[in-house]
Residue frames as qw, qx, qy, qz and C-alpha x, y, z in Angstrom:
[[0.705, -0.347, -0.251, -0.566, 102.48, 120.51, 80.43],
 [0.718, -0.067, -0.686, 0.099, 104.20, 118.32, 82.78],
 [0.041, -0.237, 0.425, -0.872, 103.72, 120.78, 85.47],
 [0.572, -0.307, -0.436, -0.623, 100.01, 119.80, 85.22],
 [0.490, -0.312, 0.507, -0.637, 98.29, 118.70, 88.75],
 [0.121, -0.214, 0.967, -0.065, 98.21, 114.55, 89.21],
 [0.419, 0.244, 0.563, -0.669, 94.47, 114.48, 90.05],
 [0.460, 0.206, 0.852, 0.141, 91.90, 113.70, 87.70],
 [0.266, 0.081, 0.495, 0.823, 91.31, 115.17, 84.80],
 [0.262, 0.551, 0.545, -0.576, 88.08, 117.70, 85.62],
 [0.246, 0.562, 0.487, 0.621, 85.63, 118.78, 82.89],
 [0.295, -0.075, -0.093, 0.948, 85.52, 122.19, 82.09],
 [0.356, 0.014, -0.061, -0.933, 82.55, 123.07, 81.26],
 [0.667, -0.028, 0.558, -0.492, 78.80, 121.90, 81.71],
 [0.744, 0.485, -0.221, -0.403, 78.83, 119.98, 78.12],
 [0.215, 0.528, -0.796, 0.202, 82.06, 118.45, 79.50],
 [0.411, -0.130, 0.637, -0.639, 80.05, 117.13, 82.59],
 [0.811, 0.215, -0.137, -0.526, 77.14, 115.93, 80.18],
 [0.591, 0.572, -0.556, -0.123, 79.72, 114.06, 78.16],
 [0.047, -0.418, 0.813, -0.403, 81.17, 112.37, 81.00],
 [0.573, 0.007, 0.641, -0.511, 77.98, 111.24, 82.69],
 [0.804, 0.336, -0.199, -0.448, 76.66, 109.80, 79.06],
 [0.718, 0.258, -0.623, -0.174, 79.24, 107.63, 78.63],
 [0.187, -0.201, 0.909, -0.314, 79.42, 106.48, 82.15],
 [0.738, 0.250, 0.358, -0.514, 75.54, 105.34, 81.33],
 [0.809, 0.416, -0.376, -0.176, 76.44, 103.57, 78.02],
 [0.412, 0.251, -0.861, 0.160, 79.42, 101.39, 80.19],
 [0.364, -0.043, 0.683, -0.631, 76.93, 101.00, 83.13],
 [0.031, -0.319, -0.897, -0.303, 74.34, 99.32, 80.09],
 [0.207, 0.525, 0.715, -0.413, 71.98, 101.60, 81.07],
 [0.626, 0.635, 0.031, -0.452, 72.01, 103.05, 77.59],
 [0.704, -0.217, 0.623, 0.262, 73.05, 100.27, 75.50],
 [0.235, -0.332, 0.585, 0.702, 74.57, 99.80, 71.99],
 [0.167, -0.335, -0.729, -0.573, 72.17, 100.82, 68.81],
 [0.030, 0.752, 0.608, -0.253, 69.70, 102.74, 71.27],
 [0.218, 0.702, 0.314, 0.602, 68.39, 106.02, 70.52],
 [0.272, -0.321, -0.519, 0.744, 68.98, 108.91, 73.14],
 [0.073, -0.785, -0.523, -0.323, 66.38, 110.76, 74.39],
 [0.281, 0.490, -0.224, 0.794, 67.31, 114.19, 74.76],
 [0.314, -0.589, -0.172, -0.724, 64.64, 115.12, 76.80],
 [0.808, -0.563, -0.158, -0.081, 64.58, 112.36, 79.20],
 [0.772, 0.083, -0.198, 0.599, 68.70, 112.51, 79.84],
 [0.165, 0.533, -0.025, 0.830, 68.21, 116.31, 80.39],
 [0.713, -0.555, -0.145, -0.404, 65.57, 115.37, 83.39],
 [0.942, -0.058, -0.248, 0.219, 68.03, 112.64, 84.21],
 [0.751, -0.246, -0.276, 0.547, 70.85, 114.70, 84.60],
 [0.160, -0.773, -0.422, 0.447, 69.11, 117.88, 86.07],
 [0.333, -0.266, 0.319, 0.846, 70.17, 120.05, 82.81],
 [0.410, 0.649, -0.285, -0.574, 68.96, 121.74, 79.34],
 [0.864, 0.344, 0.357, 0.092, 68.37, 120.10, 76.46],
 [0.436, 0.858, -0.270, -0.019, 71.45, 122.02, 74.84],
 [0.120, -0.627, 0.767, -0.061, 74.56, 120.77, 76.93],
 [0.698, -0.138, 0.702, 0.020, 73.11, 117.21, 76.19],
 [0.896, 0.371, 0.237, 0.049, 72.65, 117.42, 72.76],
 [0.182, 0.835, -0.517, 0.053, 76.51, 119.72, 72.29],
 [0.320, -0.536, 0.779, -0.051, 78.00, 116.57, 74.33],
 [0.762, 0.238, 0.601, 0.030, 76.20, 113.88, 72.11],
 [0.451, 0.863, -0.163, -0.159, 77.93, 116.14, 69.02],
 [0.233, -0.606, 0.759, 0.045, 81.29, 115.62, 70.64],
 [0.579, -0.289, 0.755, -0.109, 80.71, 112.33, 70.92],
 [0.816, 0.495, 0.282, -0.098, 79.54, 111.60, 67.59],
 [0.341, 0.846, -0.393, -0.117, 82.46, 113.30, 66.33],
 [0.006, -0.534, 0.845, 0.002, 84.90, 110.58, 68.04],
 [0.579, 0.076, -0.701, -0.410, 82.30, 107.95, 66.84],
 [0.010, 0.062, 0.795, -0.603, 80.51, 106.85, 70.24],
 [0.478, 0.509, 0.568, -0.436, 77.25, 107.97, 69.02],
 [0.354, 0.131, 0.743, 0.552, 75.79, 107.72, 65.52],
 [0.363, 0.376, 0.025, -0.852, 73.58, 110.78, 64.00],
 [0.274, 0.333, 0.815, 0.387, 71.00, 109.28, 61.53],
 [0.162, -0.048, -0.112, -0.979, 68.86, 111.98, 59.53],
 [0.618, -0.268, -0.060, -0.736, 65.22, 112.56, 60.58],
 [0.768, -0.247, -0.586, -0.073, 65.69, 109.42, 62.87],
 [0.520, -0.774, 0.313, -0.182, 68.03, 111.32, 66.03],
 [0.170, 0.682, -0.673, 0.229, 71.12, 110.06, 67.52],
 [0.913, -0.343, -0.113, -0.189, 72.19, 106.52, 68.94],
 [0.518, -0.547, 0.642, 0.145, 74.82, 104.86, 71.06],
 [0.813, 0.348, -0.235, -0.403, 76.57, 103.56, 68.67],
 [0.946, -0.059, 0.224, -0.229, 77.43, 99.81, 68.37],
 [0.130, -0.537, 0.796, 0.245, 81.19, 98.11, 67.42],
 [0.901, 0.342, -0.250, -0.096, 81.74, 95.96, 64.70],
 [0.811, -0.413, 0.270, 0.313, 84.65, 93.65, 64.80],
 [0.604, 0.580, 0.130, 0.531, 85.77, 94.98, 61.48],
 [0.233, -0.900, -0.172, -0.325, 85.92, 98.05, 63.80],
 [0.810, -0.564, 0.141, 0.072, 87.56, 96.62, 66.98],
 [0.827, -0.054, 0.181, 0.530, 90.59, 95.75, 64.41],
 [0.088, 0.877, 0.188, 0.433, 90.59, 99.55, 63.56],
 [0.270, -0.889, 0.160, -0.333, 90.74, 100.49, 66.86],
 [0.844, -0.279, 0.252, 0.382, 93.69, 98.17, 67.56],
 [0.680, 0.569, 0.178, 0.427, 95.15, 99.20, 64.73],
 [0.034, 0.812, 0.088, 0.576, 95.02, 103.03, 65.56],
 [0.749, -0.648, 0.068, 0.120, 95.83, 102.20, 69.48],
 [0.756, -0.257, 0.228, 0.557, 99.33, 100.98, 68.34],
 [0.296, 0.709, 0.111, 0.630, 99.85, 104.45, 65.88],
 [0.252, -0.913, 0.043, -0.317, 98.44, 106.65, 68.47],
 [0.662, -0.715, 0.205, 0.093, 100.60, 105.16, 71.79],
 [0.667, 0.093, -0.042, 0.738, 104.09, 104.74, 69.68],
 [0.179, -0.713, 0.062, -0.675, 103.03, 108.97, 69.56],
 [0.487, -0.807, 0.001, -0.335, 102.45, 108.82, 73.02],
 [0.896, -0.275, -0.049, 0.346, 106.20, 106.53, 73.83],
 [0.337, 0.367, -0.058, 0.865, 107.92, 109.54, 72.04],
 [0.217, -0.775, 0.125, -0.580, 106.41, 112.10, 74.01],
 [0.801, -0.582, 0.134, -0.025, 107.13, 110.08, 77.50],
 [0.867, -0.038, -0.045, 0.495, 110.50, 109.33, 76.35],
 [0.347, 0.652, 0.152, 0.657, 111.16, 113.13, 75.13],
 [0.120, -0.551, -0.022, -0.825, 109.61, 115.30, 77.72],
 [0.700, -0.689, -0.119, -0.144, 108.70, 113.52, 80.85],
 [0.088, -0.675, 0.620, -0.390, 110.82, 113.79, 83.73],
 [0.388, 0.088, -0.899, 0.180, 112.07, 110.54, 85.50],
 [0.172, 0.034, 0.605, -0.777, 109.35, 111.64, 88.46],
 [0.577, 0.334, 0.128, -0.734, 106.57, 111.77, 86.64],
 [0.535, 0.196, -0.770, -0.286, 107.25, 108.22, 84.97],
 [0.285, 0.002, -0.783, 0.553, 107.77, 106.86, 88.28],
 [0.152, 0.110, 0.543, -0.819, 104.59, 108.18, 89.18],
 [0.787, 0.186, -0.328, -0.489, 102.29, 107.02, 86.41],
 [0.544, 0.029, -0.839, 0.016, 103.69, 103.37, 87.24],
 [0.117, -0.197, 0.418, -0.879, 102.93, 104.11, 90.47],
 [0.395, 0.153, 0.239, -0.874, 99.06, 104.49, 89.76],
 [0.779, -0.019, -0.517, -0.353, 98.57, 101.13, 87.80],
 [0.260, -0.134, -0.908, 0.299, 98.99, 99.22, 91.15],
 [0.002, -0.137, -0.592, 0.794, 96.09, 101.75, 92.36],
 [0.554, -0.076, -0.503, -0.659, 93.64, 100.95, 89.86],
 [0.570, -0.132, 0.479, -0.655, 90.46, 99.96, 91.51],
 [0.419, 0.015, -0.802, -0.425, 89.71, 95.94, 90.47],
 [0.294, 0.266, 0.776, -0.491, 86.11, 95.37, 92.74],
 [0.479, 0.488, 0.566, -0.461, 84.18, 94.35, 90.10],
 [0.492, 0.452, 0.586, 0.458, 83.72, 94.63, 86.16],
 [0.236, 0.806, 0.244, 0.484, 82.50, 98.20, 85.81],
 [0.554, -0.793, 0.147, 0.205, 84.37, 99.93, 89.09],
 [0.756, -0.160, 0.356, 0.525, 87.82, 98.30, 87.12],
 [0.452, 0.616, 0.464, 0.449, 86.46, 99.86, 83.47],
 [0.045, -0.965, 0.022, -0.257, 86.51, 103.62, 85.29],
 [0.505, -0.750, 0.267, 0.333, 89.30, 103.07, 87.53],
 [0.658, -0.107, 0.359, 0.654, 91.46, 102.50, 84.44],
 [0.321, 0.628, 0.203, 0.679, 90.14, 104.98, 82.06],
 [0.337, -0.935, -0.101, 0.053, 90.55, 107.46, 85.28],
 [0.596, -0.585, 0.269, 0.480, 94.10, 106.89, 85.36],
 [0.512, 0.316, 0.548, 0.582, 94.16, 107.27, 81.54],
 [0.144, 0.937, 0.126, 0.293, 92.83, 110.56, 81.86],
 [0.473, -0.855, 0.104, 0.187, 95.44, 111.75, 84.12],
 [0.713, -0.170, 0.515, 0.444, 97.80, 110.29, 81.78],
 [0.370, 0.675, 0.410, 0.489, 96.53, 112.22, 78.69],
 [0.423, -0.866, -0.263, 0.049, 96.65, 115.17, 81.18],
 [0.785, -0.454, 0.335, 0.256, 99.96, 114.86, 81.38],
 [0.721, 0.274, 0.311, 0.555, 101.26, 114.40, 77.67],
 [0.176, -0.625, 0.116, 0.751, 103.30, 117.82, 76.60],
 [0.051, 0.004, -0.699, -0.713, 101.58, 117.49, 73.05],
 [0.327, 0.271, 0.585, -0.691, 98.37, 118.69, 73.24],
 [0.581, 0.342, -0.236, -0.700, 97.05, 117.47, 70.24],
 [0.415, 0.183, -0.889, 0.064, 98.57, 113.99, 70.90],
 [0.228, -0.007, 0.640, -0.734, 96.24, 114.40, 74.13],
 [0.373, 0.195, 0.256, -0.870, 93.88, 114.86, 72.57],
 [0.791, 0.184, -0.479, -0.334, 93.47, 111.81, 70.13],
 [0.309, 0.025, -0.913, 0.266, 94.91, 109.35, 73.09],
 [0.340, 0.197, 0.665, -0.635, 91.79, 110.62, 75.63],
 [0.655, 0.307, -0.015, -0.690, 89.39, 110.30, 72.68],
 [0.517, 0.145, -0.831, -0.148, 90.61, 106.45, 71.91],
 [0.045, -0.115, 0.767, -0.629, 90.78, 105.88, 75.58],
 [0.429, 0.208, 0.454, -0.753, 86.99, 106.51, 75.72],
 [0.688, 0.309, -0.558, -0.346, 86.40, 104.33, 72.82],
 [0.451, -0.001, -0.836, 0.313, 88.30, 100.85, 74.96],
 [0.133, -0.072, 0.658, -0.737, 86.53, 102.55, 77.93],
 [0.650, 0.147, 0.092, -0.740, 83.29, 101.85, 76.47],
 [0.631, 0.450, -0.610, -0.165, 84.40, 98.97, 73.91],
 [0.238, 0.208, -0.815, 0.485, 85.81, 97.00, 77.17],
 [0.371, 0.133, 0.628, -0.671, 82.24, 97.16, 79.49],
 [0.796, 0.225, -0.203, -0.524, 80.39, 95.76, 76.36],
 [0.527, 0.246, -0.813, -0.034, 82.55, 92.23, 76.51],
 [0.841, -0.392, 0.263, -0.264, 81.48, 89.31, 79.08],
 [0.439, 0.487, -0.755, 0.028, 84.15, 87.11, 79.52],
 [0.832, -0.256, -0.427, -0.246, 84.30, 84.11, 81.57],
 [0.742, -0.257, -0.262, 0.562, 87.30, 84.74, 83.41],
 [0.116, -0.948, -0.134, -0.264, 87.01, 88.51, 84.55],
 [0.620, -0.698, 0.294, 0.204, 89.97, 88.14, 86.90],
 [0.820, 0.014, 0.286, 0.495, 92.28, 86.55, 84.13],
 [0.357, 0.742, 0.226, 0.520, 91.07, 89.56, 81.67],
 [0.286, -0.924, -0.245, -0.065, 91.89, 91.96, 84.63],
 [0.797, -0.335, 0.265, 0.427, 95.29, 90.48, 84.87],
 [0.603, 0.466, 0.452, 0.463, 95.81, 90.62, 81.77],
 [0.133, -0.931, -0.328, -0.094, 94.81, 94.34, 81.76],
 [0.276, -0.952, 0.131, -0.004, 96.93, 95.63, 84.44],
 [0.718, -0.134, 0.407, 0.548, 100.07, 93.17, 83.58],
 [0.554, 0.392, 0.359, 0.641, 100.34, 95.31, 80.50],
 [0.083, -0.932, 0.009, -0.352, 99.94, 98.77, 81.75],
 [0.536, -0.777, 0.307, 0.118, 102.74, 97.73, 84.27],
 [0.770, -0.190, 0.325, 0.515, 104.80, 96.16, 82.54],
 [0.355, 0.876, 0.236, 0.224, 104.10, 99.63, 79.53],
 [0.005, -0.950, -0.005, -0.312, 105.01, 101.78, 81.85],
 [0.751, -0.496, 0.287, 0.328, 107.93, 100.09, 83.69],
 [0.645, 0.378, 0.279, 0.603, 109.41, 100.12, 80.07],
 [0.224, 0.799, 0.131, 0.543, 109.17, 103.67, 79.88],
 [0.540, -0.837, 0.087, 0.034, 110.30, 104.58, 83.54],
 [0.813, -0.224, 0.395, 0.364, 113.42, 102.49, 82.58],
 [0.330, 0.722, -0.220, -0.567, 113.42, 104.88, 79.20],
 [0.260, 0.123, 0.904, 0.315, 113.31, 101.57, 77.12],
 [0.530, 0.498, 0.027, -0.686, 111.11, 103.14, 74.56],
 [0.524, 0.181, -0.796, -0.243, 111.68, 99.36, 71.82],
 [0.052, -0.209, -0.963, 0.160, 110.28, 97.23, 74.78],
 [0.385, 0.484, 0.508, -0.599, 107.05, 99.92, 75.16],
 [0.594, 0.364, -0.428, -0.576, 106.52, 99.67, 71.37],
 [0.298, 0.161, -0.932, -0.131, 106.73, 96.05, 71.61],
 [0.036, 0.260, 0.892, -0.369, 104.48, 95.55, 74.20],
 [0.414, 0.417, -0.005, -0.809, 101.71, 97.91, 72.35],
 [0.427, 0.449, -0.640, -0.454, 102.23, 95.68, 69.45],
 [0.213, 0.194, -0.918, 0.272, 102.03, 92.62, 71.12],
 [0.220, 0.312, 0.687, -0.619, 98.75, 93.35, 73.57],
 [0.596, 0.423, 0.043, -0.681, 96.96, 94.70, 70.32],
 [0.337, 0.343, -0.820, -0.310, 97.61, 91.59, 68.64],
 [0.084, 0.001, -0.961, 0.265, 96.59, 89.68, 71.34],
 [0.262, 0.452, 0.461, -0.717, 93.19, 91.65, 71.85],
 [0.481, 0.300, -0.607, -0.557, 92.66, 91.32, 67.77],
 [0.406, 0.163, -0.886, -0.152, 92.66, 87.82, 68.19],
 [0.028, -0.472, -0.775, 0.420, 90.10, 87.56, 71.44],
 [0.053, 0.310, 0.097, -0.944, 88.11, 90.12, 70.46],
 [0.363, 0.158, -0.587, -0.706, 87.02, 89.91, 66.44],
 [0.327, -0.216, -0.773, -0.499, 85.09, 86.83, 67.06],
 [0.069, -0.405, -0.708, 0.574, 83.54, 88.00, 70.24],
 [0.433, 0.551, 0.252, -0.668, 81.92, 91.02, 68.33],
 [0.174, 0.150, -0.831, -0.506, 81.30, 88.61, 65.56],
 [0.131, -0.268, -0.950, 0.092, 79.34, 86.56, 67.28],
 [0.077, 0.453, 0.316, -0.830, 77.46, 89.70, 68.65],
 [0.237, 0.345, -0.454, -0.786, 76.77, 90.98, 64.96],
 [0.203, 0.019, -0.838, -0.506, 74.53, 87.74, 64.38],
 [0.577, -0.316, -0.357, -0.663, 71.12, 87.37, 64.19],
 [0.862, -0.388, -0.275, -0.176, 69.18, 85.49, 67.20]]
């Protein structure tokens, strides 16, 4: 697969499209966490059938983004922090998987070109930053030569991509830093084929995000 074209990662089909455009609306807030989706109006919304929205709110339920409830319909659904340390958890499984395949099977070009593309992440703004990184993360999943490993790193990805436009912080610039210091400094490790400093720094950033995080959707989780 490392022949694959640089570009961004296109959906294939119109459910694909759907899928896309939903969860840009759930990091844009304009369906927010614990609503209900209305098929009908989302199908007006984005000029379709009521089938390819409710196949791409399936998907998404499957990788836990939206929440089926019986005889009540489907909602965006809504992180716990008990969660958040989950999906840390699973982050640092999934990308050691994803330091073997870059250490295994990429070519020295095609490291050297993912590092590249974290200085060209787009940081004007809070929700401009949230797509420009999970854009380059698709291209990156794009990319892996384990296509089942793809497939569970682009379906976390879109978990932080969503998980990441729910947080206000007070220092947006620090958290951006923060951000893109650790995708460069990931993927320097792995250009360099230092595959113990990119496990360390996985290990290390999800620690750190554990620990800012948990009581941010704590606090969330309480009343008033």
């Amino acid at each position: 697969m490392n022949d694959l074209p640089t570009g961004k990662l296109r959906p294939v089909s119109l459910s694909d499209s759907v899928r896309e455009e939903l969860i840009s609306l759930i990091v844009a807030g304009v369906l927010k966490p614990g609503q209900r989706l209305n098929e009908v109006h989302l199908a007006e919304r984005l000029g379709v059938s009521r089938g390819p929205v409710r196949e791409a709110a399936r998907e998404l339920e499957g990788q836990g983004l939206i929440v089926s409830r019986p005889r009540l319909g489907s909602f965006v659904a809504d992180f716990t922090a008990t969660e958040i340390v989950d999906l840390y958890e699973i982050k640092v499984w999934i990308e050691r998987a994803l330091v073997e395949d870059v250490i295994r099977y990429w070519p020295d070009a095609l490291r050297q070109t993912t590092l590249a593309e974290i200085g060209q992440i787009d940081r004007a703004g809070k929700l401009a930053f949230s797509r420009s990184v999970f854009e380059c993360r698709q291209r990156i999943a794009a990319r892996i030569h384990n296509r089942y490993l793809a497939e569970h790193v682009l379906s976390l990805w879109r978990k932080f991509y969503i998980v990441t436009a729910l947080i206000d912080v007070p220092d947006e610039d620090a958290r951006t830093d923060r951000i893109i210091g650790t995708l460069r400094d990931f993927w320097t490790a792995l250009a360099a084929g230092d595959a113990e400093q990119a496990r360390r720094i996985v290990e290390a950033d999800a620690r750190h995000w554990t620990r800012d995080l948990v009581p941010y959707f704590e606090e969330r989780a309480r009343p008033g």
